[in-house]
N, C-alpha and C positions, 0 to 999 in steps of 0.2 A: 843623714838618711842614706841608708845602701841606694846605689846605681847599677845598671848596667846597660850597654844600648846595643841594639839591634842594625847589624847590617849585612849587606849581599855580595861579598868582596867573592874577585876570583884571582887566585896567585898565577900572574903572566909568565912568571917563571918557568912553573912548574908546565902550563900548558903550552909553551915553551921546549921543554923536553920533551913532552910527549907528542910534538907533531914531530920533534926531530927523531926519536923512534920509531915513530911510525913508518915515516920515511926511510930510514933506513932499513925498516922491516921491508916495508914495501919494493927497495931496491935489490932484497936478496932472496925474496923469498921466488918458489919456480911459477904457481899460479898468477903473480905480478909480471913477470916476461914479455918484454917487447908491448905492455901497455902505454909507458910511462906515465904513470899513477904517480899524480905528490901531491903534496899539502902546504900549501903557501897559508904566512900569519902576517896580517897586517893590522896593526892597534887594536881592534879587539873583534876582528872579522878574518875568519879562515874562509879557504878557497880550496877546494875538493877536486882536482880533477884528471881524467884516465879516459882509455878510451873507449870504454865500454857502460851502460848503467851499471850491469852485474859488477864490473869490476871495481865501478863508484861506493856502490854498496858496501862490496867488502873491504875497502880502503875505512868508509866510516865507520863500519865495525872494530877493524885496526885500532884508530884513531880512542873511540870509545874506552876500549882493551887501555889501552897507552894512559887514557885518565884515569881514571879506575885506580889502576897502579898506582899512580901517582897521589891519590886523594884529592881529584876534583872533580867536585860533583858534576854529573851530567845533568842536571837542572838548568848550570847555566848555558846549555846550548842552548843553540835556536835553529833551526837548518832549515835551509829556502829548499822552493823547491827545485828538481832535477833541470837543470837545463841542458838544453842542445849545442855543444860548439863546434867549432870549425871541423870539417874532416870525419862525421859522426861520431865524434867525443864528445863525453858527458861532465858538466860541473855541474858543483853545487857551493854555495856561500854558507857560512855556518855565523851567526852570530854568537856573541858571548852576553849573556846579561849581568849585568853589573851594577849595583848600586839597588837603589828602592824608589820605584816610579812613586810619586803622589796620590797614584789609586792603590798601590801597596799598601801603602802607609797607612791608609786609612782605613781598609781593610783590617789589615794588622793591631791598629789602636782598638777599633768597634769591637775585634775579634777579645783584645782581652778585656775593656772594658763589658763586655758580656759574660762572658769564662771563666777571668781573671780572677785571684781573691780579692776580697775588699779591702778596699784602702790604698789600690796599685793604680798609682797614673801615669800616663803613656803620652808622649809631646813627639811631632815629626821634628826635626832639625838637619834641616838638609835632606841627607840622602842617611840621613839614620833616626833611628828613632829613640831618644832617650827613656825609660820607663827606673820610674822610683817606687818604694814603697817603704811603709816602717818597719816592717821584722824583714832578716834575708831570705827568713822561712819562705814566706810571700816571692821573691824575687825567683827564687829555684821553684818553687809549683810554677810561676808563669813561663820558666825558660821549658820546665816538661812539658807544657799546654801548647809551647808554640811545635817543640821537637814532630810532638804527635799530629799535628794539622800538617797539609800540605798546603804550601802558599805557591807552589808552580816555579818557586825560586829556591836555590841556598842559601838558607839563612846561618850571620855566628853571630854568636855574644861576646862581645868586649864588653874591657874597658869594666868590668866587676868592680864596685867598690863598695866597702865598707860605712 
């Protein structure tokens, strides 16, 4: 029976180079001047901060620019909100989301067992969701059903099989 599963991955790599861009934008461009604006990455939580909001702002738009490029979706952000730190400088924490919470999932499953064509079953496993069916025909209508919905996450398809 064809496969294929459903998951919410984000490449660290990739968002990765683009804080490091960022930052290096940030260090040469003239409007960044004497803020010292950066962007610190820790396992899968960024750190925004400058000493200005306005200049916080356009640092995260930076940042934004920097994935974009690179192909990672801006879905998997999450951004706290604006704090106040020392000296009247402004951070902000940026979470990544990653993987498929259990109300995803389930979500996700109802979504195609409603939608879906007949015959296509849908099991969480983990932090991904297996979905089988008999023709691959079935399998490509469910991957267009999900592309078109918005689930508030980045979704990919692995793992295709015959």
């Amino acid at each position: 029976m064809p496969t294929f599963d459903i998951v919410s991955e984000v490449d660290l790599q990739e968002v990765r180079n683009a804080v490091d861009q960022a930052n290096r934008e940030a260090a040469t461009r003239f409007d960044f001047k004497n803020t010292d604006s950066t962007i610190a990455i820790a396992d899968l939580e960024l750190t925004l901060s400058s000493s200005t909001e306005d200049r916080l702002r356009a640092l995260y738009q930076v940042l934004e620019e920097k994935l974009v490029k690179r192909q990672v979706s801006l879905k998997s952000l999450d951004p706290g909100k604006i704090e106040e730190a020392s000296r009247g400088a402004a951070r902000q924490k940026i979470t990544l989301k990653a993987g498929l919470s259990s109300d995803l999932a389930k979500q996700v499953n109802r979504f195609l067992k409603e939608k879906g064509p007949k015959g296509l079953n849908s099991q969480t496993q983990g932090d991904q969701i297996r979905v089988t069916a008999k023709k691959r025909d079935d399998l490509q209508d469910a991957i267009a059903l999900l592309k078109a919905e918005d689930f508030g996450v980045p979704l990919q398809f692995t793992n295709f099989r015959d």
